[in-house]
C-alpha positions in Angstrom: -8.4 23.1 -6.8 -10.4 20.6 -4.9 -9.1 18.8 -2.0 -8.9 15.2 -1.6 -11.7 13.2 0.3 -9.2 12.1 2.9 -7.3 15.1 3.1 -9.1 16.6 6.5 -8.8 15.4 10.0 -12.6 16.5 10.8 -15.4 17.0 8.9 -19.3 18.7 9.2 -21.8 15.8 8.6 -25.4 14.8 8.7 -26.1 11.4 10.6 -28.7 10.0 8.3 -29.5 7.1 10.1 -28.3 3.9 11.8 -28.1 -0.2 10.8 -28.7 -1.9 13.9 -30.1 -5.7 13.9 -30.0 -5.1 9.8 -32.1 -2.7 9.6 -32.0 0.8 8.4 -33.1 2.9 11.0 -33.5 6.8 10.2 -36.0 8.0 12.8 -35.6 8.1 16.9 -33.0 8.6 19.7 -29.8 6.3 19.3 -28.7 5.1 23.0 -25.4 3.8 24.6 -27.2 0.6 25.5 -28.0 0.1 22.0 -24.8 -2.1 21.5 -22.6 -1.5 18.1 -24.0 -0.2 15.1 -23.6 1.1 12.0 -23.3 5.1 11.3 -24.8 6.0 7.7 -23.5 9.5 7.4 -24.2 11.9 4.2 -20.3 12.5 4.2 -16.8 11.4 6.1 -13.2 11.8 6.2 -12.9 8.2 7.5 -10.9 6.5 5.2 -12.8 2.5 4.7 -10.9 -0.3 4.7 -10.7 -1.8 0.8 -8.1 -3.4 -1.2 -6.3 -4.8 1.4 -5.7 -1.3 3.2 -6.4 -0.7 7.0 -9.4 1.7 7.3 -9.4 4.8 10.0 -10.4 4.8 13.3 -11.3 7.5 15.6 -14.0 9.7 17.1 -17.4 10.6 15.9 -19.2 13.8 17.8 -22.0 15.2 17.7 -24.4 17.7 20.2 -25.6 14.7 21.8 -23.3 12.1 21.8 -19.8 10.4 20.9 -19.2 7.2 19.0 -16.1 5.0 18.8 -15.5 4.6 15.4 -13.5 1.1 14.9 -14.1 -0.5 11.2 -15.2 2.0 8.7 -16.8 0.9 5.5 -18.3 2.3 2.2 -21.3 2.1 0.7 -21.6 3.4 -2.8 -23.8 6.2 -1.4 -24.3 7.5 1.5 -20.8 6.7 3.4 -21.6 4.3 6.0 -19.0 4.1 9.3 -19.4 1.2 12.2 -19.3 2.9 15.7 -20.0 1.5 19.1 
């Protein structure tokens, strides 16, 4: 039996990149100065906000950092989460 998307409260992913001024970034160092952006991860357990339901909210960590993750979204693939 698989388990539903949604289902766990944390989740191993890959941080594929970063949309910051519009722009896909996928290569450099990702800084606290940098202002909001968006997270495009190869997987989540966020939940995105659609159909008139509130998304998730919460914490994103990784070896090097933590990001405040406020208005989730979804792409149709990879999954991409908006963190400050």
């Amino acid at each position: 039996m698989t388990r539903p998307k949604y289902a766990a409260r944390s989740a191993d992913a890959k941080v594929v990149g970063w949309i910051m001024n519009n722009a896909l970034v996928s290569a450099g160092s990702l800084t606290a100065d940098a202002g909001e952006v968006a997270l495009v991860l190869d997987r989540t357990c966020f939940y995105a906000e659609q159909g008139g339901q509130v998304g998730d909210a919460g914490t994103i960590a990784t070896a090097t950092g933590q990001f405040d993750v406020a208005r989730p979204r979804s792409l149709a693939t990879p999954s991409c989460t908006s963190a400050r």
